[in-house]
mmCIF file of the N, C-alpha and C atoms, coordinates in Angstrom:
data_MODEL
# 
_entry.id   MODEL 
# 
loop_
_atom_site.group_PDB 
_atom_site.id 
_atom_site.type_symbol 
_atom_site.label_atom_id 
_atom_site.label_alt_id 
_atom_site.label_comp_id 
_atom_site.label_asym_id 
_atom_site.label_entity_id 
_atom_site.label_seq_id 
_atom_site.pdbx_PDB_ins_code 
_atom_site.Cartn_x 
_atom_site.Cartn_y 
_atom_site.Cartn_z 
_atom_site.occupancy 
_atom_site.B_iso_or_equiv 
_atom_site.pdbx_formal_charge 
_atom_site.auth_seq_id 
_atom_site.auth_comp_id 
_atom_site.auth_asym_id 
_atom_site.auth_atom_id 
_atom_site.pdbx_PDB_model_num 
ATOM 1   N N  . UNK A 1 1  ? -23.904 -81.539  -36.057 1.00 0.00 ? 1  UNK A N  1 
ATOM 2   C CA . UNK A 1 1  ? -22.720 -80.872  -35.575 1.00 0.00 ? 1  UNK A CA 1 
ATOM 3   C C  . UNK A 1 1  ? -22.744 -80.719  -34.061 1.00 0.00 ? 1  UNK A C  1 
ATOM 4   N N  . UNK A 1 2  ? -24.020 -80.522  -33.785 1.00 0.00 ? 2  UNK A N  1 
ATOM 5   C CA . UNK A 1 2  ? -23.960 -80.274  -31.604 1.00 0.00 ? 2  UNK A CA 1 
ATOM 6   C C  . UNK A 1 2  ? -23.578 -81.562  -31.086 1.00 0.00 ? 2  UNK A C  1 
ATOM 7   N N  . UNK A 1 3  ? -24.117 -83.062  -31.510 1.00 0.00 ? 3  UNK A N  1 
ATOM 8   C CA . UNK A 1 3  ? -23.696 -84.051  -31.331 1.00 0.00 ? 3  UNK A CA 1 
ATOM 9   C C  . UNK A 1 3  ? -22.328 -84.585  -31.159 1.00 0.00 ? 3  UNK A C  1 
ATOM 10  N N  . UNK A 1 4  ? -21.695 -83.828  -32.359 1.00 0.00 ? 4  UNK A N  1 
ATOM 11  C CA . UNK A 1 4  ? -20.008 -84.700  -32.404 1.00 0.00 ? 4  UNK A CA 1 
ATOM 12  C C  . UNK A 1 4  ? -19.321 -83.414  -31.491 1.00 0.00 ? 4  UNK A C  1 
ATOM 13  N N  . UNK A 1 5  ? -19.980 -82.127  -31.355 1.00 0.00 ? 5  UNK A N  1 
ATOM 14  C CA . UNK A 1 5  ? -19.001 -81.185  -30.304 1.00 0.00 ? 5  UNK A CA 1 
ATOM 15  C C  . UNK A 1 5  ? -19.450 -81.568  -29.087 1.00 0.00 ? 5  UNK A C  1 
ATOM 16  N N  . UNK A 1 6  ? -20.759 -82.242  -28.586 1.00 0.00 ? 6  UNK A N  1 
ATOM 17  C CA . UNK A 1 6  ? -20.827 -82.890  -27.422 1.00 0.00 ? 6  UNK A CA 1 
ATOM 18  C C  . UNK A 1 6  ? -20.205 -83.586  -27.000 1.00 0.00 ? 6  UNK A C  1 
ATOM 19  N N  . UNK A 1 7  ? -20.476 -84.583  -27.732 1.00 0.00 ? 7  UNK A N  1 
ATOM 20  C CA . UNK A 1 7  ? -19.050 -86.330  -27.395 1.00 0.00 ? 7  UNK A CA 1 
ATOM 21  C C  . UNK A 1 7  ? -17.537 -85.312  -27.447 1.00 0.00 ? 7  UNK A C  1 
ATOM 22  N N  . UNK A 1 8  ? -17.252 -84.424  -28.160 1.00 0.00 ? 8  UNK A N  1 
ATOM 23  C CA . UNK A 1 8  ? -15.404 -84.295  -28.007 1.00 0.00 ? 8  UNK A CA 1 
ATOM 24  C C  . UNK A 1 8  ? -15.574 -83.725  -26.496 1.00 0.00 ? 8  UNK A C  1 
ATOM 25  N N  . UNK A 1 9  ? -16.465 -82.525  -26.276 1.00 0.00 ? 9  UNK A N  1 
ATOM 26  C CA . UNK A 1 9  ? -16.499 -82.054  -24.737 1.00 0.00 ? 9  UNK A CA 1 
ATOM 27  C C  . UNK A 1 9  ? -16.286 -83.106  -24.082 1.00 0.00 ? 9  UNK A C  1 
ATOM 28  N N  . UNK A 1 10 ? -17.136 -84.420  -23.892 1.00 0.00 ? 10 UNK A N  1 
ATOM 29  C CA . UNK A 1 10 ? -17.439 -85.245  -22.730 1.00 0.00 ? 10 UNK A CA 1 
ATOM 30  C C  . UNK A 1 10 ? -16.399 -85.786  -23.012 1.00 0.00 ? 10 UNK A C  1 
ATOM 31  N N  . UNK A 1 11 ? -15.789 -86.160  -24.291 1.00 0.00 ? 11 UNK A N  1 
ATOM 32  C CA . UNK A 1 11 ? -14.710 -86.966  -23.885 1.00 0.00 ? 11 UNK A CA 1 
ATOM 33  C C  . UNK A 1 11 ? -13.080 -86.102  -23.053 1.00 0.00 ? 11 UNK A C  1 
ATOM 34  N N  . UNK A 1 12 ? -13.093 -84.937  -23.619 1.00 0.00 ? 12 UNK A N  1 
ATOM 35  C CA . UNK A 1 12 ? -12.166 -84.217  -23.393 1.00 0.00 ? 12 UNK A CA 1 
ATOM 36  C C  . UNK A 1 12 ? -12.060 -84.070  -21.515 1.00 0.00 ? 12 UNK A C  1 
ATOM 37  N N  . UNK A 1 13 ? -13.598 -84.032  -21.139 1.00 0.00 ? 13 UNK A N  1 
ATOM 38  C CA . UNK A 1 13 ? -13.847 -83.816  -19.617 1.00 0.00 ? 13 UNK A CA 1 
ATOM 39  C C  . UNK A 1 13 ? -13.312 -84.961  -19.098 1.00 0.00 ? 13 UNK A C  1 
ATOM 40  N N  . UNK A 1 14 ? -13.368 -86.185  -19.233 1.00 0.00 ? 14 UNK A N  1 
ATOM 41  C CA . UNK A 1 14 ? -13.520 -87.426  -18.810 1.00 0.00 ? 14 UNK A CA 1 
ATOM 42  C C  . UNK A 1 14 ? -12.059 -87.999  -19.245 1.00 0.00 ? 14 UNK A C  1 
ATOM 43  N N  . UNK A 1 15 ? -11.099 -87.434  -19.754 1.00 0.00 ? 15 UNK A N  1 
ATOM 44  C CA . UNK A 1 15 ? -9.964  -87.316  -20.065 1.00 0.00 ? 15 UNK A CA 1 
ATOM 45  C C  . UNK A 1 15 ? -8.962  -86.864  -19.089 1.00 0.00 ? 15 UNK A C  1 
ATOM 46  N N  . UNK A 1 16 ? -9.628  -85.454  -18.774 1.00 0.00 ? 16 UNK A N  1 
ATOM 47  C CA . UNK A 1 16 ? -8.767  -84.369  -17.954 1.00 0.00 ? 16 UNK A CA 1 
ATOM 48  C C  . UNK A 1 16 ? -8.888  -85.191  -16.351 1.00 0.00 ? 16 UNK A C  1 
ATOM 49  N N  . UNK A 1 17 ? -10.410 -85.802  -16.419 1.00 0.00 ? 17 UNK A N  1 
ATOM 50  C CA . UNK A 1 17 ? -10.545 -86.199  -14.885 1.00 0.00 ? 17 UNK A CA 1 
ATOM 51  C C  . UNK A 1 17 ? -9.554  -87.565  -14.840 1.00 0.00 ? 17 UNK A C  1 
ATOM 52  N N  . UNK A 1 18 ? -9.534  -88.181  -15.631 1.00 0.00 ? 18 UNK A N  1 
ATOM 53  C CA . UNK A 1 18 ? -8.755  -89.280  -15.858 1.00 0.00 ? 18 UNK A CA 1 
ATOM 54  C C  . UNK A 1 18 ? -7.141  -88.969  -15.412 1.00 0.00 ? 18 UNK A C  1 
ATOM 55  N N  . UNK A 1 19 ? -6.544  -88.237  -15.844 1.00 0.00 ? 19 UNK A N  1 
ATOM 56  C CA . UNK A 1 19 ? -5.746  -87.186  -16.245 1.00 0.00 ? 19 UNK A CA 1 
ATOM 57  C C  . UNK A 1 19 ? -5.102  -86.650  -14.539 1.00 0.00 ? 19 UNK A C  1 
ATOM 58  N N  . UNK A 1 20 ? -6.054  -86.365  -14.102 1.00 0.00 ? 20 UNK A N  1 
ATOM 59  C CA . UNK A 1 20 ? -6.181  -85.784  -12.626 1.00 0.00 ? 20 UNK A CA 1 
ATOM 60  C C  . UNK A 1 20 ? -5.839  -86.276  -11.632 1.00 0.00 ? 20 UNK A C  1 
ATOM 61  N N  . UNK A 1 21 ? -6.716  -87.446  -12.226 1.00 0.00 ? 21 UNK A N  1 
ATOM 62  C CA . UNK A 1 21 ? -6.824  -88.522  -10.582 1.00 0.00 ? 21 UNK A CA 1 
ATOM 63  C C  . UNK A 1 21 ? -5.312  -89.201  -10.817 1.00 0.00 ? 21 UNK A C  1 
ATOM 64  N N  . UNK A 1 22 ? -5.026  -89.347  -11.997 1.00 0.00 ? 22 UNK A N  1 
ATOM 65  C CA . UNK A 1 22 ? -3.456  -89.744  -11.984 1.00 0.00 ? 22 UNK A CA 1 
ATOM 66  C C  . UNK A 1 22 ? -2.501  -89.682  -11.538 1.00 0.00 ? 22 UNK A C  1 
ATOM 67  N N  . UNK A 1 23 ? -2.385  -87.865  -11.830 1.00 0.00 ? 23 UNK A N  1 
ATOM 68  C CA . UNK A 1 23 ? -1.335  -87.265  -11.608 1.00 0.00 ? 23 UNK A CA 1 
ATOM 69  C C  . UNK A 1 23 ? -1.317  -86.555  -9.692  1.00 0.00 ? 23 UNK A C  1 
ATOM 70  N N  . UNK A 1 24 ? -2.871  -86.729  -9.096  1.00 0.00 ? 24 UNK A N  1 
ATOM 71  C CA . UNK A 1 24 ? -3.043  -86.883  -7.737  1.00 0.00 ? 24 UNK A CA 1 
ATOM 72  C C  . UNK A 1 24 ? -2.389  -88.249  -7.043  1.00 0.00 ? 24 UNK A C  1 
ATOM 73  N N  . UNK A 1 25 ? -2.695  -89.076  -7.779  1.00 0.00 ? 25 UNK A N  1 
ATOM 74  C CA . UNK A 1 25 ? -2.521  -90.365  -7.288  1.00 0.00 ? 25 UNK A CA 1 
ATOM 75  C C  . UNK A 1 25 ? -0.538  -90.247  -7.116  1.00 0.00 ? 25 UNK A C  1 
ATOM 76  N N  . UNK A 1 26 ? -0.188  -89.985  -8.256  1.00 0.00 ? 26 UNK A N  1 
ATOM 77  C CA . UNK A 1 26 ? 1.482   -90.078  -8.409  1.00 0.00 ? 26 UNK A CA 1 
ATOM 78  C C  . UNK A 1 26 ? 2.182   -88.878  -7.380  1.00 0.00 ? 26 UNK A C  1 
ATOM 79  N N  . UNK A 1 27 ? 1.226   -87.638  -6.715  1.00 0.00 ? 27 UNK A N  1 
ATOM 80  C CA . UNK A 1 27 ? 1.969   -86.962  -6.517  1.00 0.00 ? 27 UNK A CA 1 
ATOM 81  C C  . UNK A 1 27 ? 1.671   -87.322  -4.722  1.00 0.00 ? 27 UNK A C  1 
ATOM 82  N N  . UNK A 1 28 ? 0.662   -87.958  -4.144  1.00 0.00 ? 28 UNK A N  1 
ATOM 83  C CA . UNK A 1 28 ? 0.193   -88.331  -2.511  1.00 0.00 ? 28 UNK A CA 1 
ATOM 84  C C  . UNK A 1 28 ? 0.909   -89.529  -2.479  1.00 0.00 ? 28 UNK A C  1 
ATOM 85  N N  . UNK A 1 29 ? 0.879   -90.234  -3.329  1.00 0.00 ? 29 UNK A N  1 
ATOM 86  C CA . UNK A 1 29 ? 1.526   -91.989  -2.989  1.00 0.00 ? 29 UNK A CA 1 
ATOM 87  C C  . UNK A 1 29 ? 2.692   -91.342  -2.126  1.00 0.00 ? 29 UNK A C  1 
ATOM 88  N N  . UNK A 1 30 ? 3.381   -92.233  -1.142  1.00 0.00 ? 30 UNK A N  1 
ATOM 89  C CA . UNK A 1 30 ? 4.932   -92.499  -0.889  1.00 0.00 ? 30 UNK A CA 1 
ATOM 90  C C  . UNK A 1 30 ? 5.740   -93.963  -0.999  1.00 0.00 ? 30 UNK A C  1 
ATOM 91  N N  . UNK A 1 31 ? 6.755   -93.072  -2.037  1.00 0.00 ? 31 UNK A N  1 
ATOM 92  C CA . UNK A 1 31 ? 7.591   -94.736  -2.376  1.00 0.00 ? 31 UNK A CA 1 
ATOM 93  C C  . UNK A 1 31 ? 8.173   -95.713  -1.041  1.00 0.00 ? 31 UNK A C  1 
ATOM 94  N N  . UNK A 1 32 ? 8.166   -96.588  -1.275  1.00 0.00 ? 32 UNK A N  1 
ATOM 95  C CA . UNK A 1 32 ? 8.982   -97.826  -0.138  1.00 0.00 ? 32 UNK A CA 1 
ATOM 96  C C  . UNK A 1 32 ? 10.286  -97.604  -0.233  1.00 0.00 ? 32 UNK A C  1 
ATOM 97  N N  . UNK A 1 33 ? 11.197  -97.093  -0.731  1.00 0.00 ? 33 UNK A N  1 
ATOM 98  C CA . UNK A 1 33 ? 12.116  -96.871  -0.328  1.00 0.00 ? 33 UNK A CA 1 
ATOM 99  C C  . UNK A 1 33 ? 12.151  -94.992  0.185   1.00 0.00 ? 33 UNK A C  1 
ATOM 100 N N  . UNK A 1 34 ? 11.335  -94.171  0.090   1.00 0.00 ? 34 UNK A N  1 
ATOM 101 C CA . UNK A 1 34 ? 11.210  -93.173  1.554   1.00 0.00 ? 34 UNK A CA 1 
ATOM 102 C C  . UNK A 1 34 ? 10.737  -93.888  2.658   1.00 0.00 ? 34 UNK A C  1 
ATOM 103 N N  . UNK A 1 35 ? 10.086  -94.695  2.676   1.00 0.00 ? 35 UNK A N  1 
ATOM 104 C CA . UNK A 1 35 ? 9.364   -94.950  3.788   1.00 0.00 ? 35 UNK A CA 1 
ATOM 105 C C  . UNK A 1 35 ? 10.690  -95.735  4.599   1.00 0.00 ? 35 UNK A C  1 
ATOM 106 N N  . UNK A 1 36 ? 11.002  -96.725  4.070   1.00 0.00 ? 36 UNK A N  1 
ATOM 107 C CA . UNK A 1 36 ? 12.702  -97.602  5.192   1.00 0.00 ? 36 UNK A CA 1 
ATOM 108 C C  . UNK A 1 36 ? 13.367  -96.566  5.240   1.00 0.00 ? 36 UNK A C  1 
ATOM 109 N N  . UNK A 1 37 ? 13.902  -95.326  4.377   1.00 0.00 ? 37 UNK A N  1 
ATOM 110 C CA . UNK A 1 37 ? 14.659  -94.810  4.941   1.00 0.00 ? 37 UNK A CA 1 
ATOM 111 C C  . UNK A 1 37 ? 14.452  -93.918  6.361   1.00 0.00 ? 37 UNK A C  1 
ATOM 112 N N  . UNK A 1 38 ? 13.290  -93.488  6.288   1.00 0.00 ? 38 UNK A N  1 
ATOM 113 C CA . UNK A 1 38 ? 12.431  -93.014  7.394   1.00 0.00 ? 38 UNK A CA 1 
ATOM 114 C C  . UNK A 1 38 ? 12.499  -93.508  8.375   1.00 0.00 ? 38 UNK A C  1 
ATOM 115 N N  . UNK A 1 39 ? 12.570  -94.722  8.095   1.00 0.00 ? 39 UNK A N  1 
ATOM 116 C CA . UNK A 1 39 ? 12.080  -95.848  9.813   1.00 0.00 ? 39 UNK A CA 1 
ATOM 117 C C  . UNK A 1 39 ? 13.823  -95.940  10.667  1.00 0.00 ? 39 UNK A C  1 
ATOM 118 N N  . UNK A 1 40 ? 14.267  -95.741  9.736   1.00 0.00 ? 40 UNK A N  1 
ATOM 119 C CA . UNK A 1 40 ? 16.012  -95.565  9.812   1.00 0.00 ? 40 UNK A CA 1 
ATOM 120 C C  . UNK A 1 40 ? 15.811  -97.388  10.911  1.00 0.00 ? 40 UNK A C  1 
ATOM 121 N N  . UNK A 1 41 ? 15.436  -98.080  10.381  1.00 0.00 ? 41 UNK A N  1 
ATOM 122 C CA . UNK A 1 41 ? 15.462  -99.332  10.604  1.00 0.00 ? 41 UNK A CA 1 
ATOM 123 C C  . UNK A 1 41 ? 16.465  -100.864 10.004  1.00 0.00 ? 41 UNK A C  1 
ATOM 124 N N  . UNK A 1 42 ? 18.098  -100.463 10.305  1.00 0.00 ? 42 UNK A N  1 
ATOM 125 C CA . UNK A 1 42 ? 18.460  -101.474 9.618   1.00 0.00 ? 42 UNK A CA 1 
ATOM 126 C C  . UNK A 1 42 ? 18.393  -102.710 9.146   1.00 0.00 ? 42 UNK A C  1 
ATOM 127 N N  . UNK A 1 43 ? 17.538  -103.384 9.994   1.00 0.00 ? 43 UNK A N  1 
ATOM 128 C CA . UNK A 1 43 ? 16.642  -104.628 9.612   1.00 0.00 ? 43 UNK A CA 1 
ATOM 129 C C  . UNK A 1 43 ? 15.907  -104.353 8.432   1.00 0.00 ? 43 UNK A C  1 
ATOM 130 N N  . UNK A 1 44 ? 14.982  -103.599 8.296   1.00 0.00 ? 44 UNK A N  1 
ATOM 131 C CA . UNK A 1 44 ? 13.892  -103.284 7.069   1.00 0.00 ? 44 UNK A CA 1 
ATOM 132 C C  . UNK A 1 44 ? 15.089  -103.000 5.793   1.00 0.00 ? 44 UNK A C  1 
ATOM 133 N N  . UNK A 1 45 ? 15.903  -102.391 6.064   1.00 0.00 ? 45 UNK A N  1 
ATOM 134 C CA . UNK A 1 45 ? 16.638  -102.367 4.838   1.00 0.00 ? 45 UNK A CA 1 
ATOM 135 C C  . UNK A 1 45 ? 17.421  -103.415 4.556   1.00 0.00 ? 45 UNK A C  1 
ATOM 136 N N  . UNK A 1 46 ? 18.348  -104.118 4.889   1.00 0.00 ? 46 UNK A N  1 
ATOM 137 C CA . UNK A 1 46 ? 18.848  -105.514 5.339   1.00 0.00 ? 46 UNK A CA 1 
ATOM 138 C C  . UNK A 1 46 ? 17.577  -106.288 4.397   1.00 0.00 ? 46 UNK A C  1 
ATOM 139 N N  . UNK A 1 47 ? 16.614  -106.238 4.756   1.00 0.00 ? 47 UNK A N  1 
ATOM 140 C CA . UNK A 1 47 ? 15.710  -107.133 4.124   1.00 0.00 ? 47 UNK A CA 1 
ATOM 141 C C  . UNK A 1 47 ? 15.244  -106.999 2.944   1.00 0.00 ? 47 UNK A C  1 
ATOM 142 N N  . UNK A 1 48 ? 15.194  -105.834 2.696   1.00 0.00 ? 48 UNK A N  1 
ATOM 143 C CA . UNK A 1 48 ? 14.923  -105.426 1.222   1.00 0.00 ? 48 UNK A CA 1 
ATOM 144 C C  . UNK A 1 48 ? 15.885  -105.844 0.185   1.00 0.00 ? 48 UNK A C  1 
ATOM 145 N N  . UNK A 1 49 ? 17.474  -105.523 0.497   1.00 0.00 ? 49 UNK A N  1 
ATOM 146 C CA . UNK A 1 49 ? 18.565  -105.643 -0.079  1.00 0.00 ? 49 UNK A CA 1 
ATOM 147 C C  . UNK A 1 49 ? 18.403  -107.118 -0.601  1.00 0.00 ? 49 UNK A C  1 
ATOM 148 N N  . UNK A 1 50 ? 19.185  -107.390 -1.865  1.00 0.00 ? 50 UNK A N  1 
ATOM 149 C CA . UNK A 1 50 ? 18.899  -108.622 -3.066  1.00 0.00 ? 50 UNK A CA 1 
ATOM 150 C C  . UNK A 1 50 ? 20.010  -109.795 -2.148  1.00 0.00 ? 50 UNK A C  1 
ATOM 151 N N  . UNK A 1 51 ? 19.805  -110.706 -2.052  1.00 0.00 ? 51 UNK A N  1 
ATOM 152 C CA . UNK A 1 51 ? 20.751  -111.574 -1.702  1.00 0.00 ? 51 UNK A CA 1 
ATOM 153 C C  . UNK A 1 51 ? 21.681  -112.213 -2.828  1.00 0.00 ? 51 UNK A C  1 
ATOM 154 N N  . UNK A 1 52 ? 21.391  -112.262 -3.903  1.00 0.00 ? 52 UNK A N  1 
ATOM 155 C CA . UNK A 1 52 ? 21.501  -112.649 -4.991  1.00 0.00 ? 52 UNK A CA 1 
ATOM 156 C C  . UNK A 1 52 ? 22.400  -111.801 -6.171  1.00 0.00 ? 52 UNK A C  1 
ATOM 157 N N  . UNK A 1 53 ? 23.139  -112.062 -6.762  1.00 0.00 ? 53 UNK A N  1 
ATOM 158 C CA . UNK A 1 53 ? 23.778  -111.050 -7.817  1.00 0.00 ? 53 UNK A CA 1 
ATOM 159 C C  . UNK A 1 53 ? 22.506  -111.052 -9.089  1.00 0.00 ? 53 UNK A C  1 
ATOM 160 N N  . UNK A 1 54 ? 22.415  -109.659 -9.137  1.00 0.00 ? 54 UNK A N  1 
ATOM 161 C CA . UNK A 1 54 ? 21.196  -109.069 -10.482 1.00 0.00 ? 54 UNK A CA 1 
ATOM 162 C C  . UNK A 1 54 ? 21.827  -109.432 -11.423 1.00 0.00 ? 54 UNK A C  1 
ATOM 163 N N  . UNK A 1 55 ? 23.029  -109.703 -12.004 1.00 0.00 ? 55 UNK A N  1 
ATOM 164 C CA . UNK A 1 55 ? 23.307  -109.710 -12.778 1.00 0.00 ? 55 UNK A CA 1 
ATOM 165 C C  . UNK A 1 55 ? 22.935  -110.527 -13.713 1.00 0.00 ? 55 UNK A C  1 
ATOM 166 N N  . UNK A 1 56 ? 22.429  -110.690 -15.530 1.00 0.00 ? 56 UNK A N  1 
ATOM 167 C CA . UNK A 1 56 ? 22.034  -111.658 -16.494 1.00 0.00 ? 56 UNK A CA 1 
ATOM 168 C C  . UNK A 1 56 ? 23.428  -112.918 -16.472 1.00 0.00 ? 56 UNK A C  1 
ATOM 169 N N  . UNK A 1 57 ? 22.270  -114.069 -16.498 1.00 0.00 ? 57 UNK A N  1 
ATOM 170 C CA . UNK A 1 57 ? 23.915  -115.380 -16.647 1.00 0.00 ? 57 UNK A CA 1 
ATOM 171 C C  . UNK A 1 57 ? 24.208  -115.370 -18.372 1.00 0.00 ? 57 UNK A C  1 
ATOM 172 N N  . UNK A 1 58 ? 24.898  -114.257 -18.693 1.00 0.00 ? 58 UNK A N  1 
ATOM 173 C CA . UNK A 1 58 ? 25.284  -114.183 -19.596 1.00 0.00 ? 58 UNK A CA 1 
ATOM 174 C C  . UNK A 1 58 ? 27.224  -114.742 -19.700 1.00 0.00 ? 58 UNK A C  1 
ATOM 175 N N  . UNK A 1 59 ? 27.592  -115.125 -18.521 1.00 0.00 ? 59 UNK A N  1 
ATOM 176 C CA . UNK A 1 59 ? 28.929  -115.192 -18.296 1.00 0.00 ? 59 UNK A CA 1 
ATOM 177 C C  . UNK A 1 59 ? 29.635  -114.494 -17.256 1.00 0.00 ? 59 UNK A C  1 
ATOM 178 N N  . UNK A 1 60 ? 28.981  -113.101 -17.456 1.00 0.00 ? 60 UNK A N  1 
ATOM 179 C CA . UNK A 1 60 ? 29.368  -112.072 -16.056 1.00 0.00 ? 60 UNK A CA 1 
ATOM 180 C C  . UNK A 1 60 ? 29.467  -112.329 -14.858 1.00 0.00 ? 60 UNK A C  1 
ATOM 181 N N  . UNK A 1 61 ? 30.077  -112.456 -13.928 1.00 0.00 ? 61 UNK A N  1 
ATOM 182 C CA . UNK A 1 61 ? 30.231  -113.051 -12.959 1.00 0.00 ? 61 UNK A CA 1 
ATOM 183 C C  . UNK A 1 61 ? 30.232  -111.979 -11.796 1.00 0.00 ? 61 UNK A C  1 
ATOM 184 N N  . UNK A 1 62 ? 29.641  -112.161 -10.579 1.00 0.00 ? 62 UNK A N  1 
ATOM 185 C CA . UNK A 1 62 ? 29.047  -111.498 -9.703  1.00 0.00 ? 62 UNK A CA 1 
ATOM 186 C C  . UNK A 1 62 ? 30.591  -110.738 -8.936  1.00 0.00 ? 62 UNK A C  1 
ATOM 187 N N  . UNK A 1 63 ? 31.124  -109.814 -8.598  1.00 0.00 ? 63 UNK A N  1 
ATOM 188 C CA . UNK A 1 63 ? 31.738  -109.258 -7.831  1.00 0.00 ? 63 UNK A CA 1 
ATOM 189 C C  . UNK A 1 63 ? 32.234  -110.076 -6.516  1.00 0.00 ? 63 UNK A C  1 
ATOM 190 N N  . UNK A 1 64 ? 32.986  -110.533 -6.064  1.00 0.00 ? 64 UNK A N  1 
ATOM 191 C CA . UNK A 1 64 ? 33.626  -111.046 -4.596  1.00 0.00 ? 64 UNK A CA 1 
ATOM 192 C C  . UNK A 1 64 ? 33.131  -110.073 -3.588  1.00 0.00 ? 64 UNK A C  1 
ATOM 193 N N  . UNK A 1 65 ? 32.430  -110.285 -2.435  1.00 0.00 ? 65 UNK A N  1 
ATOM 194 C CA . UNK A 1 65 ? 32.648  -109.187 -1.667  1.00 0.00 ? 65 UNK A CA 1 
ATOM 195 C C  . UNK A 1 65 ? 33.797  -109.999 -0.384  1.00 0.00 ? 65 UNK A C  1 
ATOM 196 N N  . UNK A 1 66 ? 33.918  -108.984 0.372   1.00 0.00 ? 66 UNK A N  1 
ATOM 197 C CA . UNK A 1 66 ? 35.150  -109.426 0.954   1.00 0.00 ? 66 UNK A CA 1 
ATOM 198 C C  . UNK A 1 66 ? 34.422  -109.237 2.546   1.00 0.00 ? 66 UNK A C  1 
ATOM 199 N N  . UNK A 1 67 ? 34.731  -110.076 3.427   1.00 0.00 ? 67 UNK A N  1 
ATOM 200 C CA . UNK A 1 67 ? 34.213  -110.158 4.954   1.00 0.00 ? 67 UNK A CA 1 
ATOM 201 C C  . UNK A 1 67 ? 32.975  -110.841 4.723   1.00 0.00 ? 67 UNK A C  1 
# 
């Protein structure tokens, strides 16, 4: 019985640290789109932007833009 409540401890520990470093990791990162908006650099955004219509070639056809 001390055996299998050992392993659940260690695993439970090694879980939480798992667990931790995660939710550290998700909350210090900064996304790429804060960061261009930051630089207030219209080039960097310009460049990011899709040249391409996202849309699936299911038939849908991309929007006209005008100018």
């Amino acid at each position: 019985m001390k055996f299998e409540t050992l392993m659940l401890r260690t695993l439970f520990a090694a879980c939480l640290a798992v667990c931790s470093l995660i939710m550290g990791a998700m909350l210090t990162t900064t996304p790429s789109t804060v960061q261009l908006a930051a630089s207030r650099s219209v080039s960097a955004v310009l460049l990011s932007a899709p040249s391409s219509c996202a849309l699936p070639p299911d038939g849908v056809v991309c929007p006209r833009l005008d100018g």
